[in-house]
KOLLUM-309059 format. One record per residue (C-alpha): residue number from 1; residue in three letters; chain; x, y negated, z negated. Coordinates in Angstrom, 3 decimals, m for minus. Example, Ala and Ser with C-alpha at 12.3 -4.5 7.8 and 13.67 -1.06 7.14 Angstrom:
<recs>
+-----+------+------+----------+----------+----------+
| pos | code | unit |       xx |       yy |       zz |
+-----+------+------+----------+----------+----------+
|   1 |  ALA |    A |   12.300 |    4.500 |   m7.800 |
|   2 |  SER |    A |   13.670 |    1.060 |   m7.140 |
+-----+------+------+----------+----------+----------+
</recs>
This chain:
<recs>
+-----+------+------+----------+----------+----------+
| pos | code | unit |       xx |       yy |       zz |
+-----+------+------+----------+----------+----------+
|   1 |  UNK |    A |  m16.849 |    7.540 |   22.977 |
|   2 |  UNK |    A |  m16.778 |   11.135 |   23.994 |
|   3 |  UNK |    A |  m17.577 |   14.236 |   21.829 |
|   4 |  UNK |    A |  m13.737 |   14.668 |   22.070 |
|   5 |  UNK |    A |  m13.076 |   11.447 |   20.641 |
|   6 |  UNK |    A |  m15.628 |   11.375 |   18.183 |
|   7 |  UNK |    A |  m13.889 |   14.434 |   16.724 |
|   8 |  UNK |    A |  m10.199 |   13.509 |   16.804 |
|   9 |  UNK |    A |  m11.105 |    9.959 |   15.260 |
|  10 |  UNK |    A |  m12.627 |   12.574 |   12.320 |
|  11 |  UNK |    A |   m9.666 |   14.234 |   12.192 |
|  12 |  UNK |    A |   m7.604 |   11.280 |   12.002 |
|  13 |  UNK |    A |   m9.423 |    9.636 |    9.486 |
|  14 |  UNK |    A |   m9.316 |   12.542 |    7.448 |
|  15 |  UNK |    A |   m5.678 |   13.322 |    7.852 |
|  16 |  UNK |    A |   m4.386 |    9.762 |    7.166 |
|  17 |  UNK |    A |   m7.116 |    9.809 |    4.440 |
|  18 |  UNK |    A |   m8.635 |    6.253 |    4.167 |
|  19 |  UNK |    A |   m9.445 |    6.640 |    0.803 |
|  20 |  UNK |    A |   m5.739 |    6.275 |   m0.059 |
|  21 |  UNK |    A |   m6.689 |    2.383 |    0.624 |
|  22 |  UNK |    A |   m7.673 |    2.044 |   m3.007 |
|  23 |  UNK |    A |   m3.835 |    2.035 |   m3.475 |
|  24 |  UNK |    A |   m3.534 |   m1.881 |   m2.110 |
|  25 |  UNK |    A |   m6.983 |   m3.075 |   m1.277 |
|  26 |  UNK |    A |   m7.222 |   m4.318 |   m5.231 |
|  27 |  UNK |    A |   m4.243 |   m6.606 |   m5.462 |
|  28 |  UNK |    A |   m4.561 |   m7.868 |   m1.957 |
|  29 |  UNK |    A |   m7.898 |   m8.894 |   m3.198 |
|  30 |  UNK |    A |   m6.116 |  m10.083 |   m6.628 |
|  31 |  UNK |    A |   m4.012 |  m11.964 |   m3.978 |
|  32 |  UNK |    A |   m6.703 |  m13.608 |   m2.602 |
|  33 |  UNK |    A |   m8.087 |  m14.693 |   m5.924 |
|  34 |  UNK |    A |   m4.967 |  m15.722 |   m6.934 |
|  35 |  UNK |    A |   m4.959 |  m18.346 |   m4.443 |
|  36 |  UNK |    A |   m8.072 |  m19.997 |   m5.106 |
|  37 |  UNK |    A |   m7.958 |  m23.300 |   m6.139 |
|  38 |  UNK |    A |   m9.379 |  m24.648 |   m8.720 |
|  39 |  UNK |    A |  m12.774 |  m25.688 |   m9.782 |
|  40 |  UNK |    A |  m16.036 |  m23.334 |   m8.886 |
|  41 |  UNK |    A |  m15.445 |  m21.060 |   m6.264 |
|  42 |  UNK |    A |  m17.417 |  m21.467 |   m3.032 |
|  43 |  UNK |    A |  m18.788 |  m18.080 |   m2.784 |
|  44 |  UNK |    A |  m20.376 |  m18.018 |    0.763 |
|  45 |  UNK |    A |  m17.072 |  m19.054 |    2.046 |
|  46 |  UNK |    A |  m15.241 |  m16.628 |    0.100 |
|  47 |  UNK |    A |  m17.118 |  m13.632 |    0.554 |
|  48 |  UNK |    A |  m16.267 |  m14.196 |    4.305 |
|  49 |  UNK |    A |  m12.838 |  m14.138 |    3.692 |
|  50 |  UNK |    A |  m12.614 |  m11.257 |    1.663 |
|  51 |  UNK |    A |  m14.720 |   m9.536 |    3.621 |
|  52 |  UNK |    A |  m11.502 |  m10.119 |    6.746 |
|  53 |  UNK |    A |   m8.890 |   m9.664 |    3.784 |
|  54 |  UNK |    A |  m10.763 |   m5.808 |    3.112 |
|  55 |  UNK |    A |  m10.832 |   m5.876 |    7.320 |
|  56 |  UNK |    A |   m7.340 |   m6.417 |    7.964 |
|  57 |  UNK |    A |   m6.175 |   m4.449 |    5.310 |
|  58 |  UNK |    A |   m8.101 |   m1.264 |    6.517 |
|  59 |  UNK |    A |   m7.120 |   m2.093 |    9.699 |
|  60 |  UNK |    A |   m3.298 |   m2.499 |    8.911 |
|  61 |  UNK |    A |   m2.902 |    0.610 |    6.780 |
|  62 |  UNK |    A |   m5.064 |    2.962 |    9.807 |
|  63 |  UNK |    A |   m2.047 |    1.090 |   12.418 |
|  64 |  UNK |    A |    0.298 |    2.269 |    9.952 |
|  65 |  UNK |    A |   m0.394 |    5.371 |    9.002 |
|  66 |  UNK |    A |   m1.018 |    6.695 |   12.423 |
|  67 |  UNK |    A |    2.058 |    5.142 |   13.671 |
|  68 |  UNK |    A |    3.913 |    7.377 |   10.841 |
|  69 |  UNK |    A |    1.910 |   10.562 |   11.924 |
|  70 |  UNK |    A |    2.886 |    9.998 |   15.128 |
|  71 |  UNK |    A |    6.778 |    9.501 |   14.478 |
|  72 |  UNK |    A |    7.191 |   12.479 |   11.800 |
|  73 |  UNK |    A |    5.121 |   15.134 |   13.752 |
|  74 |  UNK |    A |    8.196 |   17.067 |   14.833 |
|  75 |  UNK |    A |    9.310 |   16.602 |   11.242 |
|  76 |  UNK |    A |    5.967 |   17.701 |    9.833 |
|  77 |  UNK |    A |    5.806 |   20.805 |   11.843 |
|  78 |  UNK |    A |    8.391 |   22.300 |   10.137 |
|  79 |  UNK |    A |    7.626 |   21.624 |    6.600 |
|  80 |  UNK |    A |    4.757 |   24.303 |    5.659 |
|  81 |  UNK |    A |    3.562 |   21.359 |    3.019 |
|  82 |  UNK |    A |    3.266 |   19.217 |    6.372 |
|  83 |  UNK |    A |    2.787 |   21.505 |    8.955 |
|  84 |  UNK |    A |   m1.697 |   22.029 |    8.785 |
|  85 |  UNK |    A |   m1.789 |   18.160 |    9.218 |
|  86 |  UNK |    A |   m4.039 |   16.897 |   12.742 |
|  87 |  UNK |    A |   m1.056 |   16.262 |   15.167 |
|  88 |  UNK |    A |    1.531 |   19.464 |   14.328 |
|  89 |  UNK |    A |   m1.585 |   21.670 |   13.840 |
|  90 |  UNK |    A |   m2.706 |   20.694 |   17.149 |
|  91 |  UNK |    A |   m6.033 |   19.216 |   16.233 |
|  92 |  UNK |    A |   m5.125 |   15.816 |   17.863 |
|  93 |  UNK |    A |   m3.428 |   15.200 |   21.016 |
|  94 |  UNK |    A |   m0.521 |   12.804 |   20.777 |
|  95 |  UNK |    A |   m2.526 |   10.111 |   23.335 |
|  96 |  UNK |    A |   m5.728 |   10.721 |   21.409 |
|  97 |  UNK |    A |   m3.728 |    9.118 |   17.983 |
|  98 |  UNK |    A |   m1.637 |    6.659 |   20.310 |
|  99 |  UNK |    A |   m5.225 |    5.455 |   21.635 |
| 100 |  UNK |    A |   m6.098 |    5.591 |   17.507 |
| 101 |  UNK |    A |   m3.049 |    3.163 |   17.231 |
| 102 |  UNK |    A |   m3.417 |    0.777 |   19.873 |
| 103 |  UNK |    A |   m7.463 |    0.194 |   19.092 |
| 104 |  UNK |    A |   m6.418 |    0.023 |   15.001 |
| 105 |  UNK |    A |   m3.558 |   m2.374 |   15.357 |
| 106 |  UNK |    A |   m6.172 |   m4.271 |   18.283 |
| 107 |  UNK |    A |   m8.772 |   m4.597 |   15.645 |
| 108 |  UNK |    A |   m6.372 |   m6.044 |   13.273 |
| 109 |  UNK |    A |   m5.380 |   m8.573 |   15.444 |
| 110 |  UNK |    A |   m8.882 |   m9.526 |   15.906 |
| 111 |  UNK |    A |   m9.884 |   m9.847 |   12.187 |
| 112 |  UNK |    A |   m6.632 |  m11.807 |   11.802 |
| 113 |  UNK |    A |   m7.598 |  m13.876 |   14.422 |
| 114 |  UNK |    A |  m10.998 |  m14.362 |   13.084 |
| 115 |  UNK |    A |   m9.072 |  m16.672 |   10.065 |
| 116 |  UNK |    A |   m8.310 |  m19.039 |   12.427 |
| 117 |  UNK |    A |  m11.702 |  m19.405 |   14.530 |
| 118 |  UNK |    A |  m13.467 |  m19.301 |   11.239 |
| 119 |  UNK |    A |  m11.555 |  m20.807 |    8.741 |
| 120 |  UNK |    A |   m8.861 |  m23.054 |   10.922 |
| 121 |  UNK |    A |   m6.188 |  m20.755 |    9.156 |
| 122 |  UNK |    A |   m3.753 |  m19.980 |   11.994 |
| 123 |  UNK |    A |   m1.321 |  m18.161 |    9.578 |
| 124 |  UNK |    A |   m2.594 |  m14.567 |    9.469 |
| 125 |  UNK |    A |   m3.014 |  m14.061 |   13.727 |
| 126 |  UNK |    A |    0.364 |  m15.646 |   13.989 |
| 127 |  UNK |    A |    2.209 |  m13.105 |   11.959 |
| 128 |  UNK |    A |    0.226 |  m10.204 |   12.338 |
| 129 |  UNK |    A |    2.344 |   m8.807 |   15.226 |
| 130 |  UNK |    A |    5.428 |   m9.262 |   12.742 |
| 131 |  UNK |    A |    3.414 |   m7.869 |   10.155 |
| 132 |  UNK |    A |    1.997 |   m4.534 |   12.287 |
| 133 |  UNK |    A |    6.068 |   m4.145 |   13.598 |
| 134 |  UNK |    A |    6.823 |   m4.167 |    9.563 |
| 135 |  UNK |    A |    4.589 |   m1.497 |    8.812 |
| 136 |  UNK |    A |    4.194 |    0.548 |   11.460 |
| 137 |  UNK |    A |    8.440 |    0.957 |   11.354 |
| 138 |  UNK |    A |    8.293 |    2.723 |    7.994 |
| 139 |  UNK |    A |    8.906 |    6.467 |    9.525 |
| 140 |  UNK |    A |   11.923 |    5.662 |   11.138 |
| 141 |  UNK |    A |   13.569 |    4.846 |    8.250 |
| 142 |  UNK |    A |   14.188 |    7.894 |    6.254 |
| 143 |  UNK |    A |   16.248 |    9.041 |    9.155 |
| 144 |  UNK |    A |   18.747 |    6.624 |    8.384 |
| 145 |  UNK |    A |   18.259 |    4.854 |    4.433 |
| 146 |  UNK |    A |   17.263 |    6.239 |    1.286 |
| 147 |  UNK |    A |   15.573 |    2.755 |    1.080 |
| 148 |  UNK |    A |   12.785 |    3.909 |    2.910 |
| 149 |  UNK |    A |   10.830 |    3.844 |   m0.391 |
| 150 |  UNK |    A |   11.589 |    0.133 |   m0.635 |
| 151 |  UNK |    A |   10.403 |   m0.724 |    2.904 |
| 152 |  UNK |    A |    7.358 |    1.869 |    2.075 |
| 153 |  UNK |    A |    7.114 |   m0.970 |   m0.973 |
| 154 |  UNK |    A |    7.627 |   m3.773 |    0.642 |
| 155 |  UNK |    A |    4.487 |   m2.537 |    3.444 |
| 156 |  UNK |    A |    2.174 |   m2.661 |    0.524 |
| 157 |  UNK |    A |    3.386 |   m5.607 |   m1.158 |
| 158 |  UNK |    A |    2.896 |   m7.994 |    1.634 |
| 159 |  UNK |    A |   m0.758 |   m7.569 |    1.126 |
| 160 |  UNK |    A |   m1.421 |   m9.567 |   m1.987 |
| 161 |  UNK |    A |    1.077 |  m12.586 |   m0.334 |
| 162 |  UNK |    A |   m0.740 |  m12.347 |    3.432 |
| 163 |  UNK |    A |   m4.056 |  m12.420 |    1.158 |
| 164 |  UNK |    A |   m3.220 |  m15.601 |   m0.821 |
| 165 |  UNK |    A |   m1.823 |  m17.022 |    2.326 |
| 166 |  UNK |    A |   m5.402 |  m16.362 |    4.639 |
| 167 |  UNK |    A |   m7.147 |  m17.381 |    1.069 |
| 168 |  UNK |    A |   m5.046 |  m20.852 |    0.863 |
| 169 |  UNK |    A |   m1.225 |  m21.532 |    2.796 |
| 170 |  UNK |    A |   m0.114 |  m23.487 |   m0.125 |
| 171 |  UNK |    A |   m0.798 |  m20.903 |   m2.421 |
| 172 |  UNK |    A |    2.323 |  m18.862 |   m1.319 |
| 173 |  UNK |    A |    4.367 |  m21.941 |   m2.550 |
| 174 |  UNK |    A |    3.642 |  m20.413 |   m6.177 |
| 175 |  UNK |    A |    5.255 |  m17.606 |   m8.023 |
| 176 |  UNK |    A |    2.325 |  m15.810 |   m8.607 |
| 177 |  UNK |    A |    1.778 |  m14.417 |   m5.618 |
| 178 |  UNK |    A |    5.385 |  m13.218 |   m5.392 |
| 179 |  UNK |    A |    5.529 |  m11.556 |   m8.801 |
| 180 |  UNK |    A |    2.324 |   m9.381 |   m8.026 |
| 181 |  UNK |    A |    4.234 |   m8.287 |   m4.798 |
| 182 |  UNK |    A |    7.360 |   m7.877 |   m6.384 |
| 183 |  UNK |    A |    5.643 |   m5.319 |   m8.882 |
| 184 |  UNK |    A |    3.741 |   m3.584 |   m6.048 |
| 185 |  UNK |    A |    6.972 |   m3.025 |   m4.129 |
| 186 |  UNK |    A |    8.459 |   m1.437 |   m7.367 |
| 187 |  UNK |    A |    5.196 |    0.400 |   m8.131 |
| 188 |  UNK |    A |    4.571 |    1.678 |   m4.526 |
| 189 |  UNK |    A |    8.767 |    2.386 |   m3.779 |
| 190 |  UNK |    A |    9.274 |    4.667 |   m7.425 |
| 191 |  UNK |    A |    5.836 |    6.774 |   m6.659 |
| 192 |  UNK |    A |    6.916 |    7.127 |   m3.691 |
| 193 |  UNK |    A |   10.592 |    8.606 |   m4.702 |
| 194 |  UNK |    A |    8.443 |   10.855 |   m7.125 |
| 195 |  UNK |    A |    5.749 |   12.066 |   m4.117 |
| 196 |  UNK |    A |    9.532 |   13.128 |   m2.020 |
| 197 |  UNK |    A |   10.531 |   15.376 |   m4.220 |
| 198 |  UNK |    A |    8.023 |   17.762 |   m2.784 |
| 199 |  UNK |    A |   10.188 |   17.740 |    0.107 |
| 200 |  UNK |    A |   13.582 |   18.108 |   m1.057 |
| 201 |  UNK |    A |   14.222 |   21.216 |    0.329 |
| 202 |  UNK |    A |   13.275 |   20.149 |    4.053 |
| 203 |  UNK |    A |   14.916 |   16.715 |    3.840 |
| 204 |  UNK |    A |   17.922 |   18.249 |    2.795 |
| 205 |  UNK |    A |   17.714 |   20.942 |    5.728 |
| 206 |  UNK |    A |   16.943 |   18.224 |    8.191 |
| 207 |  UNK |    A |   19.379 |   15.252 |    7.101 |
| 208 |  UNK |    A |   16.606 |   12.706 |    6.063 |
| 209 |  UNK |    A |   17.446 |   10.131 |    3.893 |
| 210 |  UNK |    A |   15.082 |   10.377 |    0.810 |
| 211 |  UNK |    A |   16.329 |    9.502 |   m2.460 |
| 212 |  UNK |    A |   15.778 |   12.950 |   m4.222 |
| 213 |  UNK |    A |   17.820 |   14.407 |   m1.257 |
| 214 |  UNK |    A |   20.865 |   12.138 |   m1.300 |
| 215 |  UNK |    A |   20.624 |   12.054 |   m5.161 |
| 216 |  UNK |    A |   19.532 |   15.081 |   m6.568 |
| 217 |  UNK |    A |   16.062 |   15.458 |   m8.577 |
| 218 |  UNK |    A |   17.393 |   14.055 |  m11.676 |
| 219 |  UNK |    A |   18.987 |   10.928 |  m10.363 |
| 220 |  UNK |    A |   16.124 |   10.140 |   m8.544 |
| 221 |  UNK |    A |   13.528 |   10.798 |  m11.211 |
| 222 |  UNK |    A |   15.991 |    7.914 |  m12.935 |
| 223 |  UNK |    A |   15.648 |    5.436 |   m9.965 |
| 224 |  UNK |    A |   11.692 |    5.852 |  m10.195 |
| 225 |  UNK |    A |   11.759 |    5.389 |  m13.730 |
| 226 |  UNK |    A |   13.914 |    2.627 |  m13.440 |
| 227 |  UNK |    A |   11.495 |    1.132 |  m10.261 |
| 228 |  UNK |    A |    8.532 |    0.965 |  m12.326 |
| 229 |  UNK |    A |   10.137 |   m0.394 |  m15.711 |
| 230 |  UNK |    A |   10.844 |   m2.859 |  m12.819 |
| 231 |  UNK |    A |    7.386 |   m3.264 |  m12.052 |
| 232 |  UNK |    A |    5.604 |   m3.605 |  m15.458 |
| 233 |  UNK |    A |    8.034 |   m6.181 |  m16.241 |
| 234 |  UNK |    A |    6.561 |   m8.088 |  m12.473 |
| 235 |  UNK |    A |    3.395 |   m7.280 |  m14.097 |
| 236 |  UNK |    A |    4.075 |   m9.130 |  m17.477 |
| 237 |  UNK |    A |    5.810 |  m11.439 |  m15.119 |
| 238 |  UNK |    A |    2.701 |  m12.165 |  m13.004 |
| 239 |  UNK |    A |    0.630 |  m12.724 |  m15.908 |
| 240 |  UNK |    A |    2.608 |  m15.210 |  m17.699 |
| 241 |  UNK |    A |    2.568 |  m17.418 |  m14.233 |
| 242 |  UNK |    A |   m0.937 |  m17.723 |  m13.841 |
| 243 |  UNK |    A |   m3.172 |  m19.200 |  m16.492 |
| 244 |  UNK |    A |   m6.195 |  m17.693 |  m15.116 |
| 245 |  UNK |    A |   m4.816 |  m14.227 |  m16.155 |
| 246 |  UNK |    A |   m6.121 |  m14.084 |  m19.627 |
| 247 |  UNK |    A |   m5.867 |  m11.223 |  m22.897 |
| 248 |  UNK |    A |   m7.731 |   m8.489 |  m20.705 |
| 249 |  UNK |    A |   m5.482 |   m8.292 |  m17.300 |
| 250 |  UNK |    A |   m2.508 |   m8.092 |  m20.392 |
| 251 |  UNK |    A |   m4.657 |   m5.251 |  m21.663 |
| 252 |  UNK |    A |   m4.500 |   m3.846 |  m17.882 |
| 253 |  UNK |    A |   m0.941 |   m3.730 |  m17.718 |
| 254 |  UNK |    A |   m0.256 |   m2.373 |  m21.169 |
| 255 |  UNK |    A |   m3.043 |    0.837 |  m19.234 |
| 256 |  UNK |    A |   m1.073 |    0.569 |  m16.374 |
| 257 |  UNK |    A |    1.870 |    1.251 |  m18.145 |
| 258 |  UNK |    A |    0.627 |    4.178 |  m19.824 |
| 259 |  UNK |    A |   m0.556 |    5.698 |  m16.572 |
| 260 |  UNK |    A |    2.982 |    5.314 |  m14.909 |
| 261 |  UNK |    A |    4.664 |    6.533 |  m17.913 |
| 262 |  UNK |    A |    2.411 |    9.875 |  m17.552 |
| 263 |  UNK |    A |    3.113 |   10.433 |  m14.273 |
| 264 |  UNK |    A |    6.691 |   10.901 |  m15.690 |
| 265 |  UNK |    A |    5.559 |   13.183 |  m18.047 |
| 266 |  UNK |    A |    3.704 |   14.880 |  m15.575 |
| 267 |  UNK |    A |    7.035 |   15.196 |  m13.317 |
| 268 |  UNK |    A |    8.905 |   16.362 |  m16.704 |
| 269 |  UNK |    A |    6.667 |   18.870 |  m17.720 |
| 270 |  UNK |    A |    5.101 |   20.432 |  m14.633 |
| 271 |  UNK |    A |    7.773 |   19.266 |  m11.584 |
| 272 |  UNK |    A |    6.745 |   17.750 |   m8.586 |
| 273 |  UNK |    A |    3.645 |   19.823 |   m7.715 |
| 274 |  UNK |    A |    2.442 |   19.101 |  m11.141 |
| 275 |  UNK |    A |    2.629 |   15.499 |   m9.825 |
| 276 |  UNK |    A |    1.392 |   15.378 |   m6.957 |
| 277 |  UNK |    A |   m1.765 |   17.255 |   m7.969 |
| 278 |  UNK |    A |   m2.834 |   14.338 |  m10.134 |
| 279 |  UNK |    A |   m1.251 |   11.593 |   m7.610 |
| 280 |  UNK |    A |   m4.066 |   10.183 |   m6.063 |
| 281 |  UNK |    A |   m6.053 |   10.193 |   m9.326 |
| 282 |  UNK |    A |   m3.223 |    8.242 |  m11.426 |
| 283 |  UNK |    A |   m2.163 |    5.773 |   m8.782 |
| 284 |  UNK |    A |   m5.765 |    4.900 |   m7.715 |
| 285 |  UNK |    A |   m6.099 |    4.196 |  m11.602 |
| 286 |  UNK |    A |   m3.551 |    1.724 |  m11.727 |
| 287 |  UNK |    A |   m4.732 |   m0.147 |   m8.659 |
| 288 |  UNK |    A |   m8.218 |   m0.694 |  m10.318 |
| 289 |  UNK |    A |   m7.220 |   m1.619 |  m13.693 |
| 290 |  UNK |    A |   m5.089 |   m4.015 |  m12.934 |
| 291 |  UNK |    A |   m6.738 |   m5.112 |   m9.465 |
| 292 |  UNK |    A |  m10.227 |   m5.427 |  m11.398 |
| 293 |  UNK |    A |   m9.146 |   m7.127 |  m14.627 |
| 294 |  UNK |    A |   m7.063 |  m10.018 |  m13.109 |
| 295 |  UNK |    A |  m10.211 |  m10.753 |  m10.618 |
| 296 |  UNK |    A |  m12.688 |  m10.545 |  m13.332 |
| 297 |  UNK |    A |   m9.984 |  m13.053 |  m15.526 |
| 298 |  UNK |    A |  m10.070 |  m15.664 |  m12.614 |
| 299 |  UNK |    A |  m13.692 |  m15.719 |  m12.202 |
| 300 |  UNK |    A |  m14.566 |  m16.040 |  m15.538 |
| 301 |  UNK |    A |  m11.649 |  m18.952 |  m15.356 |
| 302 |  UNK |    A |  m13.565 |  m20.411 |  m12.654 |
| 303 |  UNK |    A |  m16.466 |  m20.844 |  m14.413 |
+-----+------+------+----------+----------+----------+
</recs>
């Protein structure tokens, strides 16, 4: 790779900021343990599959959020919240983030792929073009639908179902996995109504779809709160289905509730920048907590 592209794949990394993957990486692994069956786990085996689960997820979200850089840079250079991102500010080409997108959604393919020459699991290659089309169509949406949230939701969500389905197919036959999506849809969808209202102003200006702009700020601040009663009652849901979940991952949720409950607060008391400046820290909580307690719960279940 050139000097060139050495420093636009910087600046793309940095602007999509792959950090952010602590958002679903933890229940796509909770996904994954999910689907385990039972008896002592084969570790060897399963490291090697969550080691492609972490691959393809990294992978998926890089496809994706390039993909929505890509489509909203017209967009983004006129909001002055948007506008010092890589591709309106000029930092990347357009072909240097297309190339970004093409060898991102390639290697996720490959690790996809990699389930079926490894582990005879032809599942994940042969829905990972569906799967990358899913995704990577999120930034259209707000130009027509104020459920762009949901589909924003339902992006994330298929992670912990495409995890128990590389992990085991049968699994996927089970609530469990469903619930746990289900409450990472509603999760994912009313943060993301919250993280819009930023924007109100442009969308508004510009006819895009987002809730707060059709609604109003109070309305939506409503449907979020409404989203993520939604998704502590998946949570509760999700841990009622699967006996491995014991007394901590209900512990989890009732901290996971808290969290989301002061992001409201936050939203009441110091509006949307108040948010936002604490969004990364709050959500990346949540994701841990519960991500962390319901793996350590199956293990210990597992003997």
């Amino acid at each position: 790779m050139t000097a060139a592209g050495l420093a636009a794949a910087r600046e793309i990394a940095k602007d999509i900021k792959l950090s952010h993957s602590v958002f679903a990486l933890p229940f796509a692994l909770l996904g994954a343990f999910v689907a385990l069956p039972q008896g002592p786990i084969d570790w060897p085996r399963f490291a090697l599959t969550a080691a492609l689960v972490v691959g393809c997820m990294v992978t998926a979200r890089t496809a994706a959020m390039v993909s929505n850089r890509l489509l909203d840079r017209q967009i983004d250079a006129g909001n002055p919240r948007t506008a010092g991102r890589a591709l309106p500010a000029g930092r990347v080409a357009p072909a240097q983030a297309k190339a970004a997108l093409v060898v991102s959604s390639a290697l996720f393919v490959g690790c996809c792929a990699l389930f079926a020459l490894l582990q005879s699991n032809p599942w994940p290659v042969a829905l990972s073009l569906p799967v990358l089309a899913w995704i990577c169509a999120y930034g259209l949406f707000k130009r027509f639908t104020m459920l762009c949230h949901v589909w924003l939701g339902a992006s994330l969500a298929i992670s912990p179902v495409a995890a128990a389905l590389a992990v085991r197919p049968e699994a996927v036959a089970g609530s469990a996995p469903w619930l746990l999506a289900g409450a990472v849809l509603l999760w994912v969808a009313g943060f993301d109504v919250l993280y819009a209202m930023q924007d109100v102003a442009v969308d508004v200006r510009d006819g895009l779809h987002s809730i707060p702009a059709r609604l109003g700020m109070k309305r939506a601040a409503w449907v979020s709160r409404a989203m993520h009663v939604g998704s502590v009652l998946m949570l509760v849901a999700f841990w009622r289905a699967d006996a491995a979940l014991g007394t901590g991952f209900g512990v989890a949720v009732g901290v996971a509730a808290a969290v989301i409950a002061m992001e409201h607060v936050l939203l009441a008391t110091g509006g949307a920048a108040g948010f936002a400046k604490h969004f990364t820290t709050l959500n990346g909580v949540v994701s841990l907590v519960l991500g962390g307690a319901g793996i350590a719960s199956i293990v210990a279940s597992h003997g």
